[in-house]
N, CA, C and O atoms as CSV, one atom per row, in Angstrom:
chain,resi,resn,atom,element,x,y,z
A,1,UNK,N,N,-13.308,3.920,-47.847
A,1,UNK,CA,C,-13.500,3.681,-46.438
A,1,UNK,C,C,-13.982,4.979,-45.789
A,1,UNK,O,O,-13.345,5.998,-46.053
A,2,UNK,N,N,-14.931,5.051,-45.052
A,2,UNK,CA,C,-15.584,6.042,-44.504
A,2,UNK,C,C,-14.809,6.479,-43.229
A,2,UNK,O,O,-13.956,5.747,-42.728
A,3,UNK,N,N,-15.166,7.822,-42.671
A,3,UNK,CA,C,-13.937,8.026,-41.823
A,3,UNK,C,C,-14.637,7.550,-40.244
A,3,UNK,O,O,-13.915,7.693,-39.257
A,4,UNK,N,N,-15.889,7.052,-40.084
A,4,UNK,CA,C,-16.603,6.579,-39.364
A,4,UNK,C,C,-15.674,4.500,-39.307
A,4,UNK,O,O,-15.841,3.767,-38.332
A,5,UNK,N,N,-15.160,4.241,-40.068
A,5,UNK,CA,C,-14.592,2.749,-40.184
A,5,UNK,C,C,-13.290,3.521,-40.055
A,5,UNK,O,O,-13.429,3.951,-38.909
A,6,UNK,N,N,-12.095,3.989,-40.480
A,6,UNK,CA,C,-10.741,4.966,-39.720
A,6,UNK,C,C,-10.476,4.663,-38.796
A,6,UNK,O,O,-9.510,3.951,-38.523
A,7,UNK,N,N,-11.718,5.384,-37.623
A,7,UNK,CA,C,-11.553,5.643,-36.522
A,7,UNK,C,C,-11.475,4.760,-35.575
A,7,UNK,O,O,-10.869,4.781,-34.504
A,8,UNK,N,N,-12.468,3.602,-36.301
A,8,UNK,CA,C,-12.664,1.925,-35.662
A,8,UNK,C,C,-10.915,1.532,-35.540
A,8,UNK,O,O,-10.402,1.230,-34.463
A,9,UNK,N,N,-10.325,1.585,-36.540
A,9,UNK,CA,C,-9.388,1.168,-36.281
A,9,UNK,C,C,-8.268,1.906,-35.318
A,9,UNK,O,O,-7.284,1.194,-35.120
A,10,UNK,N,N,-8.233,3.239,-34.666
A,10,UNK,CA,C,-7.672,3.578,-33.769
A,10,UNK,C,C,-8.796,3.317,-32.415
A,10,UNK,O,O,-8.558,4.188,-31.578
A,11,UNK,N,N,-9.363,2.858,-32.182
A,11,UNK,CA,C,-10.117,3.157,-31.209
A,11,UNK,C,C,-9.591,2.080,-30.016
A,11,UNK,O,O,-10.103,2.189,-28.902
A,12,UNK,N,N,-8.611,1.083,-30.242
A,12,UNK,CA,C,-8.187,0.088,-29.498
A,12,UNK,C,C,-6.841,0.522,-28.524
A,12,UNK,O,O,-6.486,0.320,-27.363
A,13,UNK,N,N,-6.253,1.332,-29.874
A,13,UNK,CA,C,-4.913,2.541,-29.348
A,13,UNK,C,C,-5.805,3.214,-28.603
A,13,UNK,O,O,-5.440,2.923,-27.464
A,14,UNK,N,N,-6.702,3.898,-28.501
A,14,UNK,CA,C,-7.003,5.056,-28.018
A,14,UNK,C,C,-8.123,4.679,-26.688
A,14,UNK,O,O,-8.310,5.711,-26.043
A,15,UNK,N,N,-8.705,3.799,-26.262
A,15,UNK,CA,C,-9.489,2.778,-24.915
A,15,UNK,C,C,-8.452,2.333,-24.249
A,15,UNK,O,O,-8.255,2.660,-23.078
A,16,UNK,N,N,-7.641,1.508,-24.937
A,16,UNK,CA,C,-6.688,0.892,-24.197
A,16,UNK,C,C,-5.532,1.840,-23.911
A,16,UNK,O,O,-4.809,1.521,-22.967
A,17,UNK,N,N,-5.306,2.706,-24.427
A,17,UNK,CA,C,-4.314,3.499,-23.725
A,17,UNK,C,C,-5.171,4.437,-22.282
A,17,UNK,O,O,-4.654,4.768,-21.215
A,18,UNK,N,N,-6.377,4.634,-22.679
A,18,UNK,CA,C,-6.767,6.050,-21.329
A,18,UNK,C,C,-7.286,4.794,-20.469
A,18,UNK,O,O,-7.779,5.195,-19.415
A,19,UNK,N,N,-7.324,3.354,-20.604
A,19,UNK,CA,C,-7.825,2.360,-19.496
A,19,UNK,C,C,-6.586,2.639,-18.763
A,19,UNK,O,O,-6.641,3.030,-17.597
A,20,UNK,N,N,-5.332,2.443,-19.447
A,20,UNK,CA,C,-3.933,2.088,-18.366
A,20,UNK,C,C,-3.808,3.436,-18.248
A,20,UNK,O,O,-3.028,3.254,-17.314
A,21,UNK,N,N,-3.850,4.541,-18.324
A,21,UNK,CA,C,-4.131,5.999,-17.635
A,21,UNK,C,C,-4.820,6.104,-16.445
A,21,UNK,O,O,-4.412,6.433,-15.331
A,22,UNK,N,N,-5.763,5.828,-16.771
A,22,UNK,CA,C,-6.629,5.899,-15.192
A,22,UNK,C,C,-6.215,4.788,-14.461
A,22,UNK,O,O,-6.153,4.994,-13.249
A,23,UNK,N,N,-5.863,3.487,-14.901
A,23,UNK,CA,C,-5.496,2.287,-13.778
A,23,UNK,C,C,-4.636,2.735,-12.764
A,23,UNK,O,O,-4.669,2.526,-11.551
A,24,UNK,N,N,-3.194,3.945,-14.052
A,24,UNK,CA,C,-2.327,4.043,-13.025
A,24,UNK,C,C,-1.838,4.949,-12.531
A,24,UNK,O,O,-1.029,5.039,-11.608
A,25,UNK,N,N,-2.488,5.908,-13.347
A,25,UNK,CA,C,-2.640,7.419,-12.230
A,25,UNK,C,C,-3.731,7.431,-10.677
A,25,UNK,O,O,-3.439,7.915,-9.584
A,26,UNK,N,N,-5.137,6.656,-11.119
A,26,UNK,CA,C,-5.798,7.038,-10.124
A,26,UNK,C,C,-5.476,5.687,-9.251
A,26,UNK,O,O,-5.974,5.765,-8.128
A,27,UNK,N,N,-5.029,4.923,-9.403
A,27,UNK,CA,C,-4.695,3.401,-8.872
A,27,UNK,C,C,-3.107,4.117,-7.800
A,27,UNK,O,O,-3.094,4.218,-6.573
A,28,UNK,N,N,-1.923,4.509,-8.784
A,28,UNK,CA,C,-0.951,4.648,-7.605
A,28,UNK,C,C,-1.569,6.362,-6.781
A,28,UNK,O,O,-0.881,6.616,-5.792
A,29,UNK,N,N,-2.353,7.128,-6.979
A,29,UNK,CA,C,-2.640,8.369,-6.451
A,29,UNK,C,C,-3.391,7.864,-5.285
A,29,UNK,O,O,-3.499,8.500,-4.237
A,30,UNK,N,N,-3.962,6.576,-5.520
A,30,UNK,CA,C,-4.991,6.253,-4.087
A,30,UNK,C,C,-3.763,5.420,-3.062
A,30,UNK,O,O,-3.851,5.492,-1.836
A,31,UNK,N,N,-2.846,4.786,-3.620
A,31,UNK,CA,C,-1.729,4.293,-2.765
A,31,UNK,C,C,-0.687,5.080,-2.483
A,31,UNK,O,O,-0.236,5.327,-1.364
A,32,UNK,N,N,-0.327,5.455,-3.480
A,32,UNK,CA,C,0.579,6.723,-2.471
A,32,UNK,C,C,0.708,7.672,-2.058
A,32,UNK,O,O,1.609,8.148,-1.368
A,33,UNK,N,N,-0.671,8.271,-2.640
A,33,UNK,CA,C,-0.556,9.549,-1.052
A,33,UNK,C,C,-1.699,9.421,0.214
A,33,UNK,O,O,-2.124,10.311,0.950
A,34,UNK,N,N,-2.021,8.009,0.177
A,34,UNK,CA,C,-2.171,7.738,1.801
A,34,UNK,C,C,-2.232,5.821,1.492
A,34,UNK,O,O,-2.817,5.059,0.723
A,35,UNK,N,N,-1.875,5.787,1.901
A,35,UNK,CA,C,-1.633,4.103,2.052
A,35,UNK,C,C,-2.327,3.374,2.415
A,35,UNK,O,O,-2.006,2.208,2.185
A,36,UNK,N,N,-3.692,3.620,3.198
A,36,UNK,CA,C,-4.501,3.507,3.900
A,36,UNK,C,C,-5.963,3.268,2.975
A,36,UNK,O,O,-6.860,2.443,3.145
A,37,UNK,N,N,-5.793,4.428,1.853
A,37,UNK,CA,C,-6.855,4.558,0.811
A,37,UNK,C,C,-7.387,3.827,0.558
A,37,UNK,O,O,-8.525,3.457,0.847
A,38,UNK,N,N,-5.934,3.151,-0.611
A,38,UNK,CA,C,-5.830,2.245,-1.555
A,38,UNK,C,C,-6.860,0.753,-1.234
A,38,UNK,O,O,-6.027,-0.149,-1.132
A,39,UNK,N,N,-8.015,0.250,-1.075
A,39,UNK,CA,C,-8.274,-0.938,-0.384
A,39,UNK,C,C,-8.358,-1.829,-1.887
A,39,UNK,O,O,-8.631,-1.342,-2.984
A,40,UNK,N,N,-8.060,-3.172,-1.607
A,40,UNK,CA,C,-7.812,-4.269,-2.563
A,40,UNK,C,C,-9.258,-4.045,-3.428
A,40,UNK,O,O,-9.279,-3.695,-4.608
A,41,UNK,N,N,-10.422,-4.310,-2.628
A,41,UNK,CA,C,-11.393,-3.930,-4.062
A,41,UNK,C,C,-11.933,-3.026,-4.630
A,41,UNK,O,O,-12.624,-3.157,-5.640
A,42,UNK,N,N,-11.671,-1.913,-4.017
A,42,UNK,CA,C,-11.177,-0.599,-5.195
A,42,UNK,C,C,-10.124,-0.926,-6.214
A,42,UNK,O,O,-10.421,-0.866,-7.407
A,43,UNK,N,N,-8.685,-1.333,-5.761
A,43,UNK,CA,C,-8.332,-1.815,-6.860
A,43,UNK,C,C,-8.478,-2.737,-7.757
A,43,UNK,O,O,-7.893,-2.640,-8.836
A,44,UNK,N,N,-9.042,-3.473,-7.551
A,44,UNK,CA,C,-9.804,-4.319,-8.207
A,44,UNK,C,C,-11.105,-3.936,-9.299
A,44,UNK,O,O,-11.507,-4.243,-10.421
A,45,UNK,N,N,-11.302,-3.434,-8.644
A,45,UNK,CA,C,-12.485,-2.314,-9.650
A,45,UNK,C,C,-12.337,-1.587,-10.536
A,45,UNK,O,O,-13.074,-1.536,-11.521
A,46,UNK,N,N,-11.090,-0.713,-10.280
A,46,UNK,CA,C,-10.333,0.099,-10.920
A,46,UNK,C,C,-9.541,-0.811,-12.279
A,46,UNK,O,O,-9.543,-0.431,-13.450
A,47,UNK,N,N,-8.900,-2.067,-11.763
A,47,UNK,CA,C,-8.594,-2.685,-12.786
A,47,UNK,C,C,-9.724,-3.246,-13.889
A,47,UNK,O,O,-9.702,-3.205,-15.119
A,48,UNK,N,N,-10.524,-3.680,-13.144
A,48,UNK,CA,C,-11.883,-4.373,-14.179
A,48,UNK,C,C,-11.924,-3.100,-14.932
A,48,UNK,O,O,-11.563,-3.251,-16.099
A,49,UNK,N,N,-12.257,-1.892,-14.613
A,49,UNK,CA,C,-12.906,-1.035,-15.347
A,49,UNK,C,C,-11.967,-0.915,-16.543
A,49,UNK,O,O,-12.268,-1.153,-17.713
A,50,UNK,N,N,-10.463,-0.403,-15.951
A,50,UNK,CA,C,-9.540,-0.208,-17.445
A,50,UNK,C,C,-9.251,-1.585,-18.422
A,50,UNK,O,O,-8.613,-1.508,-19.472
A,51,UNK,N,N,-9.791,-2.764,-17.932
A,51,UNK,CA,C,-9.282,-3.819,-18.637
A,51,UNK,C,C,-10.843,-3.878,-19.554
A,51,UNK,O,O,-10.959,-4.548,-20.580
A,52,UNK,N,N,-11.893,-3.100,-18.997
A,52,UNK,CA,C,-13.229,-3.392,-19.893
A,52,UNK,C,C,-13.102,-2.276,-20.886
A,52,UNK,O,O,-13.855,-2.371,-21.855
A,53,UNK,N,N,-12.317,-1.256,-20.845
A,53,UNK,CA,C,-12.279,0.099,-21.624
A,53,UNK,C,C,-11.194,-0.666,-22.519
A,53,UNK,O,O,-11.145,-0.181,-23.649
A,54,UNK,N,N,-10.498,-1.507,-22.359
A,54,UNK,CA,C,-8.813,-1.874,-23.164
A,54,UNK,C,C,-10.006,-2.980,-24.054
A,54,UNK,O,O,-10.207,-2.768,-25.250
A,55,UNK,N,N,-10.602,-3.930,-23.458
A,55,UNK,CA,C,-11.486,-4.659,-24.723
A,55,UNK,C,C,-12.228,-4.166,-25.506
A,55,UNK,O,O,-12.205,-4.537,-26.680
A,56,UNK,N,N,-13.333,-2.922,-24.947
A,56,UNK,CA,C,-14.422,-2.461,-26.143
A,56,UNK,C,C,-13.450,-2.009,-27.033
A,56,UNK,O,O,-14.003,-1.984,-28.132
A,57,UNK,N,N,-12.274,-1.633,-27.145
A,57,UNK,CA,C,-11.413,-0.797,-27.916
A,57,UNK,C,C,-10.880,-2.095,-28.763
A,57,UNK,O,O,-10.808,-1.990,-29.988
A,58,UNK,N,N,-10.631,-2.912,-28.334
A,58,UNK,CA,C,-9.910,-4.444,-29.139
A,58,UNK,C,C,-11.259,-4.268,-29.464
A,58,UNK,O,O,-11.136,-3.340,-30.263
A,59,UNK,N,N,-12.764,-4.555,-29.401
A,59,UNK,CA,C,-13.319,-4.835,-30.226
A,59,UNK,C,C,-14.128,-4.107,-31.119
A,59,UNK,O,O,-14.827,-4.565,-32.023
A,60,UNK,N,N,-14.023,-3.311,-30.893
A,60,UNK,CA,C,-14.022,-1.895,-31.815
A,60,UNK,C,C,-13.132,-1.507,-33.190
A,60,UNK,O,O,-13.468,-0.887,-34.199
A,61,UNK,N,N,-11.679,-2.220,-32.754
A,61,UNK,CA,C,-10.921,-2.225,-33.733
A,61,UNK,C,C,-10.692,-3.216,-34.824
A,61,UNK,O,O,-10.363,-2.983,-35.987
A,62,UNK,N,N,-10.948,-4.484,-34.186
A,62,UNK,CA,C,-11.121,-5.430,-34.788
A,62,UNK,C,C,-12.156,-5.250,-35.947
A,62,UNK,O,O,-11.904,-5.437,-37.137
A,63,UNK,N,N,-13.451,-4.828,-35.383
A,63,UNK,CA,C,-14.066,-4.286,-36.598
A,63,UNK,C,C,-14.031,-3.780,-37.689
A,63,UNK,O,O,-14.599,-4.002,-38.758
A,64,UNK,N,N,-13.035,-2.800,-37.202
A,64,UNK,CA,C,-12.308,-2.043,-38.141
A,64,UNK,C,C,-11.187,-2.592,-38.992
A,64,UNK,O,O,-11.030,-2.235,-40.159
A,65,UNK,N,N,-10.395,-3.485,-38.367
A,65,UNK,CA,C,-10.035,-4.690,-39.199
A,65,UNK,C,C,-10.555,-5.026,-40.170
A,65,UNK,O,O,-10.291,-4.934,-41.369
A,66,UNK,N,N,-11.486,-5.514,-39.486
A,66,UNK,CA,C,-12.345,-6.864,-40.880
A,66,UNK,C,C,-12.807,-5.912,-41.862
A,66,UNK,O,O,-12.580,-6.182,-43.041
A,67,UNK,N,N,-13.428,-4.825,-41.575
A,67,UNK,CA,C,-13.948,-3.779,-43.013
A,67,UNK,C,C,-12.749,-2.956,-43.604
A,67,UNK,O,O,-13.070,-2.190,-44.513
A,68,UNK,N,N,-11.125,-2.983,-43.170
A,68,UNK,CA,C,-10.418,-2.176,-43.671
A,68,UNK,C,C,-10.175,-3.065,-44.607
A,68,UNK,O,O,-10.093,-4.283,-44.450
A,69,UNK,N,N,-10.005,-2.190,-46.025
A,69,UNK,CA,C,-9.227,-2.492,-47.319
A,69,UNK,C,C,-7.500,-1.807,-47.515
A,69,UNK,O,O,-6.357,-2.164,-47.803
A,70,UNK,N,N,-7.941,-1.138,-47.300
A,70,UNK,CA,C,-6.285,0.026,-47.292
A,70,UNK,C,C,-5.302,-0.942,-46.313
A,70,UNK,O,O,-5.511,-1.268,-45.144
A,71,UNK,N,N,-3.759,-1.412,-47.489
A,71,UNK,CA,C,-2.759,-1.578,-46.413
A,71,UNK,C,C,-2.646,-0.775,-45.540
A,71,UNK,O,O,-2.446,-1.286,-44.438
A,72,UNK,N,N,-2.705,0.623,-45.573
A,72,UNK,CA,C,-2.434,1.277,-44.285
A,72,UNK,C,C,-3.543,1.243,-42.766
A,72,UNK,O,O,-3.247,1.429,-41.586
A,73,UNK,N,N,-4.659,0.978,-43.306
A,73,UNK,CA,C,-5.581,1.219,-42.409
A,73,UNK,C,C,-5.533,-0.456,-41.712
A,73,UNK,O,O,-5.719,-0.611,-40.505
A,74,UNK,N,N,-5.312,-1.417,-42.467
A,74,UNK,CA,C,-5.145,-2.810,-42.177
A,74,UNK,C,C,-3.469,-2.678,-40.735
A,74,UNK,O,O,-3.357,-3.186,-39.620
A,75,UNK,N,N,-3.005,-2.240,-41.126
A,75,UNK,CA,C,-1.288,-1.807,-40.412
A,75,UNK,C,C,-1.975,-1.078,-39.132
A,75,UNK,O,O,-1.769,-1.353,-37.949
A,76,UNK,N,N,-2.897,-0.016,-39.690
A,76,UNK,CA,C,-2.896,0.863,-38.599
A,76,UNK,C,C,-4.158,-0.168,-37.178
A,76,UNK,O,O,-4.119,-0.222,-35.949
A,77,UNK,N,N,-4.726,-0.545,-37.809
A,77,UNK,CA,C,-5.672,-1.616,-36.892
A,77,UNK,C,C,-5.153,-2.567,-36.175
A,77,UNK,O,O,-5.433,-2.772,-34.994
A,78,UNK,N,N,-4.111,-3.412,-37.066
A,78,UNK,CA,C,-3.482,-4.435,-36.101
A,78,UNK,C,C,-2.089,-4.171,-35.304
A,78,UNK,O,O,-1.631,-5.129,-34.681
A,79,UNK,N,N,-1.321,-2.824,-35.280
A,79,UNK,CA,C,-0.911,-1.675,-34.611
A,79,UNK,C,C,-1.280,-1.501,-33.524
A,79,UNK,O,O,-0.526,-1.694,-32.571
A,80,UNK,N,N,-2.906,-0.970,-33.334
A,80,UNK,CA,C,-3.624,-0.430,-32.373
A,80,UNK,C,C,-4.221,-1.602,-31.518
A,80,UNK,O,O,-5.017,-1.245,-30.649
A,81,UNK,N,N,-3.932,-3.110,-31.640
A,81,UNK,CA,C,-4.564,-4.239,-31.483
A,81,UNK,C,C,-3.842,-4.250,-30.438
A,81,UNK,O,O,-4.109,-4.152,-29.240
A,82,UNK,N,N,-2.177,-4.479,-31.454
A,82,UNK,CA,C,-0.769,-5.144,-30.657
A,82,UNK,C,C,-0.733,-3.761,-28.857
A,82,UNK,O,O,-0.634,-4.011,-27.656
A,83,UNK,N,N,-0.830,-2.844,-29.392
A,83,UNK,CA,C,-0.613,-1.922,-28.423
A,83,UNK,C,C,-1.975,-1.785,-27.189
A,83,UNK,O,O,-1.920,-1.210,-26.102
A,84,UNK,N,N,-3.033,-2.452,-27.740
A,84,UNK,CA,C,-4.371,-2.561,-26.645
A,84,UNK,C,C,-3.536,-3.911,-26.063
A,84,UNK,O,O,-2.565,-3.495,-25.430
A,85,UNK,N,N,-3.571,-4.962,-26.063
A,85,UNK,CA,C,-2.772,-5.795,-25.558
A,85,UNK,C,C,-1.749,-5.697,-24.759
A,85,UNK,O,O,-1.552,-6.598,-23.944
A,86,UNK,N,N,-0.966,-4.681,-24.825
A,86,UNK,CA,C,0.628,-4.580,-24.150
A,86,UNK,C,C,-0.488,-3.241,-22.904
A,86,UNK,O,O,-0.553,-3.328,-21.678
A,87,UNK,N,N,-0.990,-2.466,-23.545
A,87,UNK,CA,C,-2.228,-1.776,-22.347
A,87,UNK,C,C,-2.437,-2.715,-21.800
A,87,UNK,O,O,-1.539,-2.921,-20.984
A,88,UNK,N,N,-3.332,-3.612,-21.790
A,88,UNK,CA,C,-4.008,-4.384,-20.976
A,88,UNK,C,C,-2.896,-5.168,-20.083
A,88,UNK,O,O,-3.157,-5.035,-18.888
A,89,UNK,N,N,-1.834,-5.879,-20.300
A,89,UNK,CA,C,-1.114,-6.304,-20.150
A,89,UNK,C,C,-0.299,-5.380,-18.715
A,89,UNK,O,O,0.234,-5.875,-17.722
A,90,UNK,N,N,-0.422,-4.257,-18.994
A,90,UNK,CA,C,-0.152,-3.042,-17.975
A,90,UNK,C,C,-1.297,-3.122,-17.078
A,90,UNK,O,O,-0.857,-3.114,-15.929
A,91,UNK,N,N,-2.157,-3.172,-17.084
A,91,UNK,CA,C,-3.223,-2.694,-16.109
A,91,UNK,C,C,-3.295,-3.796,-15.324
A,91,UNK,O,O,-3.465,-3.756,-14.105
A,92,UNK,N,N,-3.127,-5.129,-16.207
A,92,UNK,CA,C,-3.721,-6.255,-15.110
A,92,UNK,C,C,-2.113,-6.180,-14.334
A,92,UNK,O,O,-2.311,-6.443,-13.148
A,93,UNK,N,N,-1.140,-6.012,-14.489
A,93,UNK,CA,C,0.021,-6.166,-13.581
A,93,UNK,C,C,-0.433,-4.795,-12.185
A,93,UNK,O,O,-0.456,-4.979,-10.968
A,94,UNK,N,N,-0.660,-3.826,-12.760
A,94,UNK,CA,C,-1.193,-2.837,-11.891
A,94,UNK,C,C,-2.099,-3.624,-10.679
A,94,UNK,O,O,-1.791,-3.688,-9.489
A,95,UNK,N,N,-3.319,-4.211,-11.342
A,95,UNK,CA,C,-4.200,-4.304,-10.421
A,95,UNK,C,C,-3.829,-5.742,-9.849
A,95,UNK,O,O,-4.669,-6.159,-9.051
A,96,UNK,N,N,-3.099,-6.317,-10.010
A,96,UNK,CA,C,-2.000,-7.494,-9.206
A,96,UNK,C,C,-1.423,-7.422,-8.236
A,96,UNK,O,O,-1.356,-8.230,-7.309
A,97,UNK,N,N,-0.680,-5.865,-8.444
A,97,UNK,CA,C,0.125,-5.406,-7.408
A,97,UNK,C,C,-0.363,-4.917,-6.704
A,97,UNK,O,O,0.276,-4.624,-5.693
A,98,UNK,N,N,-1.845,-4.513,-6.805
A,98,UNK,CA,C,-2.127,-3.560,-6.153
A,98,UNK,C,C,-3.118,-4.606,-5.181
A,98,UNK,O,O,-3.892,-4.061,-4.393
A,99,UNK,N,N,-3.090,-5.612,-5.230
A,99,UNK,CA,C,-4.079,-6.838,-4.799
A,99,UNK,C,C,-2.848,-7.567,-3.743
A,99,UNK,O,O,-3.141,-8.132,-2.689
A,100,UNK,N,N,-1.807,-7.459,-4.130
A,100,UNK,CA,C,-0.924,-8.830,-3.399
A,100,UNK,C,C,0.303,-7.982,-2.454
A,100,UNK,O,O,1.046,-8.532,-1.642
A,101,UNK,N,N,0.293,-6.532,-2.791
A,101,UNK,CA,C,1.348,-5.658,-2.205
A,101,UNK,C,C,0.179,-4.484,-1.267
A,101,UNK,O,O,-0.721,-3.729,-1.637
A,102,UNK,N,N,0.910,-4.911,0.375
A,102,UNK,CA,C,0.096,-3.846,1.211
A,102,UNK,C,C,-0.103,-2.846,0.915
A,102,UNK,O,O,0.752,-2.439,0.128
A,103,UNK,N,N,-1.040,-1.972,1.200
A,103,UNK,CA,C,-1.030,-0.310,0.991
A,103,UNK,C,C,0.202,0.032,1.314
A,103,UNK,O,O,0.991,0.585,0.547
A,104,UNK,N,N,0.514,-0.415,2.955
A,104,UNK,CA,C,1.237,0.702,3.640
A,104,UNK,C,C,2.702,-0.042,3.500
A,104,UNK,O,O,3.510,0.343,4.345
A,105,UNK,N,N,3.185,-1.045,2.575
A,105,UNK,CA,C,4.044,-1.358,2.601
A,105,UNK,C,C,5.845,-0.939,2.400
A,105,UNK,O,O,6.762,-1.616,2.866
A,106,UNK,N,N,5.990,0.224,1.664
A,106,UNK,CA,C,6.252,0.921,1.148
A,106,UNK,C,C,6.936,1.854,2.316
A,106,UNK,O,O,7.436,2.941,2.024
């Protein structure tokens, strides 16, 4: 396995984790330090974007799936799958809340 197919298989851990990074650093930084900021389709935007960075990474890895031979690299792919999922799973609650709960509510 080439280390170019490896990497496929972290790449779902590694999209989908810096998508829910930015959802919810720059997502609660625009709501709570001014309340006013935060407007629903910025967050909204903000969510699309980390939920499109959390899929190229699911499908990036998946790739890496289907060409891994190595139990470990097979483990380490559907690992990085389960954990893009529970990411994504984070971001869209982010950009929920951040859609149905006022700025200035708080």
């Amino acid at each position: 396995m080439s280390r170019r197919s490896y990497m496929l298989c972290w790449s779902a851990f590694i999209l989908g984790g810096l998508g829910w990074a930015v959802t919810s650093q720059w997502g609660s930084m625009r709501v709570s330090d001014d309340c006013t900021a935060g407007q629903p389709w910025q967050m909204l935007l903000l969510g699309l974007a980390g939920l499109i960075a959390a899929a190229a990474g699911a499908v990036l890895s998946w790739r890496g799936l289907r060409a891994a031979q190595r139990p470990t690299t097979i483990f380490i792919a559907r690992i990085s799958l389960a954990a893009c999922a529970a990411f994504a799973l984070a971001v869209a609650f982010h950009t929920l809340a951040g859609l149905l709960i006022p700025g200035c509510a708080t």
